[in-house]
C-alpha positions as CSV (number, residue, x, y, z in Angstrom):
1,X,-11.6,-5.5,2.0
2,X,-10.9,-5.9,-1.4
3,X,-13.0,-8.4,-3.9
4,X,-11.1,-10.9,-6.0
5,X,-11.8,-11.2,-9.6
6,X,-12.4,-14.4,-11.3
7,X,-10.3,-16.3,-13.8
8,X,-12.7,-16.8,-16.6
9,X,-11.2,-17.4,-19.9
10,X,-13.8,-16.2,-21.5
11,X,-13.9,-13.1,-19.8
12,X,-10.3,-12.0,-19.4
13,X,-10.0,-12.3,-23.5
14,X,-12.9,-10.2,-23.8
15,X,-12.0,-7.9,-21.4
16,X,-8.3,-7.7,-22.7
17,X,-9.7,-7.0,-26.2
18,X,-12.3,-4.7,-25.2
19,X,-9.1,-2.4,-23.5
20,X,-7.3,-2.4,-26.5
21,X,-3.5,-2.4,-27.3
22,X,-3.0,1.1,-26.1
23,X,-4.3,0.4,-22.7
24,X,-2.6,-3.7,-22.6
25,X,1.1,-1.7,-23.6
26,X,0.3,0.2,-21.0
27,X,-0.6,-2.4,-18.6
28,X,2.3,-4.5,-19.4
29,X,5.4,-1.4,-19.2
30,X,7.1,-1.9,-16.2
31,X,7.5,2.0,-16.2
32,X,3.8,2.9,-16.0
33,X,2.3,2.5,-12.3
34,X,-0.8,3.7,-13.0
35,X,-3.5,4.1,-15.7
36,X,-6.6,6.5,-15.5
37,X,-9.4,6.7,-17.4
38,X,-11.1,10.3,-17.2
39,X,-15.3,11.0,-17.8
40,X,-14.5,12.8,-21.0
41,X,-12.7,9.7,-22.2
42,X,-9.0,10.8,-22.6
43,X,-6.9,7.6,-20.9
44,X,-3.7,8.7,-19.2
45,X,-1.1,7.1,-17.6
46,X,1.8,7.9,-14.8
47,X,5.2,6.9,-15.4
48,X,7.6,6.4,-12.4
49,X,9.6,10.2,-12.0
50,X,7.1,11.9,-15.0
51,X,4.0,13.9,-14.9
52,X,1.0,12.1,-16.0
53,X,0.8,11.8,-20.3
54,X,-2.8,11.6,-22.3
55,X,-1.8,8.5,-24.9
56,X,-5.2,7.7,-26.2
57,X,-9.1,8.1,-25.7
58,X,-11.7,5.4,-25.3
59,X,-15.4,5.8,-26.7
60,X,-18.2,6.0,-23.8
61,X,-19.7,2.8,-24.7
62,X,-16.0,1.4,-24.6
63,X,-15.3,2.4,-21.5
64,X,-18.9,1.2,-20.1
65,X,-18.1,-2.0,-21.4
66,X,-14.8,-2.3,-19.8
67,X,-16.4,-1.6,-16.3
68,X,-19.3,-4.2,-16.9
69,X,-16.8,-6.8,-17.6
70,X,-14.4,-5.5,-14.9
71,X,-17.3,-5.9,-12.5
72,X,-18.4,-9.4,-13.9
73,X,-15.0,-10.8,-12.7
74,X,-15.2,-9.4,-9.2
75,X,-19.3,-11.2,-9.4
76,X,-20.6,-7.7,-9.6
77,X,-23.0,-5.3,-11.2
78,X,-22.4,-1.5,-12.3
79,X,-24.9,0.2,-13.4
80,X,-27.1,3.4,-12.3
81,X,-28.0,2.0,-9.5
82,X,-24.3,0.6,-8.2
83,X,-22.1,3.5,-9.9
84,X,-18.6,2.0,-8.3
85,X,-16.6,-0.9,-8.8
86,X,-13.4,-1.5,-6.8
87,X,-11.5,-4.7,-6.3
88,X,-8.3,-6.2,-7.7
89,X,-8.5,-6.0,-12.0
90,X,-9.1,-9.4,-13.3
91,X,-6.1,-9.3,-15.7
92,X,-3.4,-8.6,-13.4
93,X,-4.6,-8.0,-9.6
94,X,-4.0,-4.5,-9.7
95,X,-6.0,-2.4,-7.4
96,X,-9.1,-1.0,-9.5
97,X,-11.5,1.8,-8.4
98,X,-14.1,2.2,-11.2
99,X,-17.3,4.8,-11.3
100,X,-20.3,4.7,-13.3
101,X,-22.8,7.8,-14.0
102,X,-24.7,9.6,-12.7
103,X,-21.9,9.9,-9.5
104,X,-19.3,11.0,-12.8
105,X,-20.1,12.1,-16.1
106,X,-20.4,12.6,-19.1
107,X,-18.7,9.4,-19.5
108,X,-17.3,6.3,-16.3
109,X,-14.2,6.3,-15.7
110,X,-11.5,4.1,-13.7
111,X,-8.1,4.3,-11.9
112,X,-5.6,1.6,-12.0
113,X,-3.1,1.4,-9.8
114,X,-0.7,-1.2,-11.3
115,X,0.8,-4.0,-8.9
116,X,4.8,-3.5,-9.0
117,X,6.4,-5.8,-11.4
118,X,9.3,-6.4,-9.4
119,X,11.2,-5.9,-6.3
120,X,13.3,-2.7,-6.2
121,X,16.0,-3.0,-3.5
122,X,17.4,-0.5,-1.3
123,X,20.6,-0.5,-3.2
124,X,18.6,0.3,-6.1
125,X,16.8,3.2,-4.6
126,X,20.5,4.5,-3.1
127,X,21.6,4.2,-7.0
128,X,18.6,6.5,-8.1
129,X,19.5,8.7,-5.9
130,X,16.0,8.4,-3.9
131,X,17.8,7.7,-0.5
132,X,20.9,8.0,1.1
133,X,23.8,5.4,2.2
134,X,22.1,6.6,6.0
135,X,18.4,5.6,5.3
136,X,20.2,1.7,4.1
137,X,22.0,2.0,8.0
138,X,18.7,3.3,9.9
139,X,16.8,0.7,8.1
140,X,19.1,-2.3,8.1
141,X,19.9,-1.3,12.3
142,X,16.1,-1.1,12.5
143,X,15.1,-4.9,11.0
144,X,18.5,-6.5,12.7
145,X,16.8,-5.0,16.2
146,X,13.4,-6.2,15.2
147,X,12.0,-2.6,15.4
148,X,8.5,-2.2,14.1
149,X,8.0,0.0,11.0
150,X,5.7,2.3,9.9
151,X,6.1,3.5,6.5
152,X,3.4,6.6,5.9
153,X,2.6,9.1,3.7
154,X,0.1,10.4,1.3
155,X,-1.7,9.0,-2.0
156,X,1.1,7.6,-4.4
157,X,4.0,8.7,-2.5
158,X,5.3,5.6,-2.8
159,X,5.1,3.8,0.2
160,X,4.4,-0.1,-0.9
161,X,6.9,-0.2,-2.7
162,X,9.3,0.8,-0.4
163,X,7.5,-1.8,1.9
164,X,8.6,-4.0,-0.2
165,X,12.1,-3.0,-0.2
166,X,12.4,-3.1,3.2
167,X,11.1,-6.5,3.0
168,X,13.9,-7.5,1.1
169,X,16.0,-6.8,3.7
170,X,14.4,-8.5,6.0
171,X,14.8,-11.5,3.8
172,X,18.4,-10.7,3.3
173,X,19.4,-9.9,7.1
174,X,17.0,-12.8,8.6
175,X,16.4,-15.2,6.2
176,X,15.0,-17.9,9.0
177,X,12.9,-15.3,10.0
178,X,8.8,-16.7,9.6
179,X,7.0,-14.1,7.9
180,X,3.3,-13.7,8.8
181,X,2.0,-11.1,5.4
182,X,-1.5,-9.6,5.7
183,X,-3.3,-7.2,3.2
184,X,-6.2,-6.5,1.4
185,X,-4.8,-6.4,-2.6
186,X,-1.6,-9.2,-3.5
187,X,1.2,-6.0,-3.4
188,X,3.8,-7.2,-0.6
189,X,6.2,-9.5,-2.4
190,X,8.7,-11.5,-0.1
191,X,12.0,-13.7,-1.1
192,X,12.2,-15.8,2.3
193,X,11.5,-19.0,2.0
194,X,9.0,-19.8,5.5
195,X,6.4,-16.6,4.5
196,X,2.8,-16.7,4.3
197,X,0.6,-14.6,2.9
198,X,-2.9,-14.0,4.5
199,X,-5.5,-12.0,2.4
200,X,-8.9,-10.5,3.2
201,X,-11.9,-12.2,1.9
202,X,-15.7,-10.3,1.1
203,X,-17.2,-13.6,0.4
204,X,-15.8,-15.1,3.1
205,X,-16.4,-12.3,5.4
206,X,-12.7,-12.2,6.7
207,X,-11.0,-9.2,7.7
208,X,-7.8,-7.9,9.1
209,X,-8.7,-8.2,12.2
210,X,-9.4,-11.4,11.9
211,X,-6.7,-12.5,10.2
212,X,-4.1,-10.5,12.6
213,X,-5.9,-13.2,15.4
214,X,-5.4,-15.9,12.8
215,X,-1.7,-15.3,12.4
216,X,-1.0,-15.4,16.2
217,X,-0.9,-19.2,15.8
218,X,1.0,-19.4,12.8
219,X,4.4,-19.0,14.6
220,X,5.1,-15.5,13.4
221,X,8.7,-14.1,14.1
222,X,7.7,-11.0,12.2
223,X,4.3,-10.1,11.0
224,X,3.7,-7.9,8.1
225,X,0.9,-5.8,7.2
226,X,-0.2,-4.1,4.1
227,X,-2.4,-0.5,4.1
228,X,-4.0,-0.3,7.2
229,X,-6.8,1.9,7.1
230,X,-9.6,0.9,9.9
231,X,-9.8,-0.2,12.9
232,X,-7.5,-3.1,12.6
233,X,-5.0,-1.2,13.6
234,X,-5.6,-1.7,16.7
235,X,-5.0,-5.7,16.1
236,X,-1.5,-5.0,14.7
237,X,-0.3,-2.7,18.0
238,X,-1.7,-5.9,20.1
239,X,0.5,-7.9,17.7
240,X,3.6,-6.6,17.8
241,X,3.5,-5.5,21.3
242,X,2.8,-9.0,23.1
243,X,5.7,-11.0,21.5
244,X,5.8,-11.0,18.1
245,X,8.2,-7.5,17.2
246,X,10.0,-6.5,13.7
247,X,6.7,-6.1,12.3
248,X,6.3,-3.4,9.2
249,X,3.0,-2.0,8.3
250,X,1.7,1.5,6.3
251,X,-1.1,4.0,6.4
252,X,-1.4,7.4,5.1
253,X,-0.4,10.2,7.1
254,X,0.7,13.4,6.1
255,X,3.7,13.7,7.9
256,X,5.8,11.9,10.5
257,X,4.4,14.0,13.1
258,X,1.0,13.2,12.3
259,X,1.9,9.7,11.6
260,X,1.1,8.6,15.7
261,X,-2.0,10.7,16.0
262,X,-3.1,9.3,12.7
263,X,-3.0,5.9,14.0
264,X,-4.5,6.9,17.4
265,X,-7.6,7.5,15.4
266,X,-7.5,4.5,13.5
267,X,-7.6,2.8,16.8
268,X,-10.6,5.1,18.1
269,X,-12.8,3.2,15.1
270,X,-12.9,0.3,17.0
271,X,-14.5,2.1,19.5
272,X,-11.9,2.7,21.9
273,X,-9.9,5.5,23.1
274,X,-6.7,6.4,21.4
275,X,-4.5,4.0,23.0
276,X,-1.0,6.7,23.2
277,X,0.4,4.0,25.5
278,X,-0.1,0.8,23.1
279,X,1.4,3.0,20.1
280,X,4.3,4.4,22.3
281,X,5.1,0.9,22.7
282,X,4.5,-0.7,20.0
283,X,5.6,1.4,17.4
284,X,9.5,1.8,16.5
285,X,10.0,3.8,13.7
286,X,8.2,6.3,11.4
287,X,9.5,6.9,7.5
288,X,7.1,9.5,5.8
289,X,7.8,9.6,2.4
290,X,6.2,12.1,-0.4
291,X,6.2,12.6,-3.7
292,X,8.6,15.9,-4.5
293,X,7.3,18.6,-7.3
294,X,9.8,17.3,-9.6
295,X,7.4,13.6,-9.4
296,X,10.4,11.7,-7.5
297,X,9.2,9.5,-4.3
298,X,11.3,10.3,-1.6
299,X,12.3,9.6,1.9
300,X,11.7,12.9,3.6
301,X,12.1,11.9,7.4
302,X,12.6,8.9,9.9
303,X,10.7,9.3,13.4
304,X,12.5,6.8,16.0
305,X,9.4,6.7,18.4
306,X,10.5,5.8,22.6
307,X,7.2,5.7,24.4
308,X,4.6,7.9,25.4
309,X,4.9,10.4,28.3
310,X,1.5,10.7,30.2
311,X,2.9,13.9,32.0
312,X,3.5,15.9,29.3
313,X,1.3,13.8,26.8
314,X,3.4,13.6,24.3
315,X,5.6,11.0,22.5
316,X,9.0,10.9,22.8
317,X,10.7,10.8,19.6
318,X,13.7,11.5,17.9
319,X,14.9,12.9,14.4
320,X,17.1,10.2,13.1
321,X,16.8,11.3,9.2
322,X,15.8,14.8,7.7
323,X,15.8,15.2,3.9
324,X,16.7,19.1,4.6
325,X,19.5,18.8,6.8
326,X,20.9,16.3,4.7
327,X,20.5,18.0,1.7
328,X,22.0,21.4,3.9
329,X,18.7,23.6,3.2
């Protein structure tokens, strides 16, 4: 679960100042999606299709300060003794993972990964050149069947905002559809007008999997999820297989093929076995996306997923997009 900062005046102007205009430009350019701050204090950023760029450094004692007041909005304390600080960052909501010496040194040092500023739409990522006039067709035919979607891949591959693309269309295609949006950090953004958004609370002791429970009595048509990464995957399979499909949810995997086995052990933290069955059934499609060497997210494969076969134990599954073959390599 992720902690929720604060909205102190007080604090967010110190803390703005305390960053400096370097790191606020930064913050506010709808290019940049994330900002890093390394031990030895050289602050870099990532731009969307660039290599990471050094634009400034930030003094120990600056950067020590910036944690402290980061951890003050989320009601915490970093210090020696509690060397990490991760939540949502009190100016913006972006997620924020923040550590402290002696676990880093010489100096702290933080990672920001910045919330999207907008929606980018499928059209928009067909324009770019990051998918194909077939991944629009797979995707639209998927949400207009009420398939459920798994989008996967690794760290920063890009797979939330192409959640959010996807959800778009869903907006789009259904637009009476009731949208049931769970996650941990405010990143799923939706257009339809009957959508609500659950979130986790650490104060309030609420979790996905209590929330996926929750949202069965919300009259869901669809029920979205953000990162999944514990046992409340198991929830979500129970979800969308008992009457409540066109679901979409991600996880890090590091391939399609590894996407199902993945989730098998996300369901064996609840202390259960691996569930093949539930997943065969519940789960539609599989887009694994990566980040290429060139820095481009793209959409390397969709996995249509038909059951699981006990004899051979094995999921059936189907190629219906392959970056390669369309590319002719």
């Amino acid at each position: 679960m992720m902690l929720r900062a604060c909205d102190d005046p007080r604090l967010l102007a110190g803390l703005r100042h305390s960053c400096g205009p370097v790191f606020i430009d930064a913050l506010e350019n709808p290019e940049v999606i994330e900002i890093m701050l390394n031990p030895d204090g050289t602050l870099w950023i990532e731009k969307y299709g660039q290599d990471h760029e050094c634009i400034s450094t930030i003094e120990p004692a600056k950067g020590r300060l910036i944690l402290s007041q980061v951890a003050s909005g989320l009601n915490l304390t970093v210090n020696e003794r509690n060397p990490i600080v991760e939540g949502e960052f009190p100016l913006d909501g972006s997620r924020f993972e923040g550590t402290f010496p002696p676990i880093v040194g010489p100096g702290p040092s933080f990672s920001l990964r910045k919330k999207a500023s907008r929606v980018f739409t499928l059209q928009e990522y067909l324009a770019s050149g990051s998918i194909t006039a077939r991944v629009i067709d797979i995707i639209h035919d998927a949400v207009l069947r009420r398939w459920n979607i798994v989008v996967v891949g690794g760290t920063s591959s890009g797979k939330t905002t192409f959640v959010n693309a996807v959800i778009d269309a869903v907006s789009t295609l259904t637009p009476s559809h009731r949208l049931i949006i769970i996650e941990d950090t405010a990143e799923l953004q939706s257009k339809s007008p009957n959508a609500v958004f659950f979130r986790t609370s650490v104060i309030a002791d609420v979790d996905m999997r209590k929330l996926a429970k929750v949202s069965m009595r919300y009259a869901p048509k669809r029920i979205l999820i953000g990162e999944v990464r514990d046992a409340a995957a198991l929830e979500l399979l129970k979800l969308w297989n008992t009457g409540h499909p066109g679901g979409i949810g991600t996880f890090h995997a590091d391939s399609a093929e590894e996407a199902l086995p993945r989730l098998e052990e996300l369901v064996e933290e609840a202390g259960l076995g691996p569930k093949q069955k539930l997943i065969g059934r519940a789960v539609d499609l599989v887009v694994f996306m990566e980040k290429t060497p060139d820095n481009r997210r793209q959409i390397s494969n969709i996995l249509r997923v038909d059951g699981f076969d006990p004899k051979t134990d094995t999921y059936k599954t189907e190629y219906l997009y392959n970056v390669k073959a369309e590319q002719g390599a």
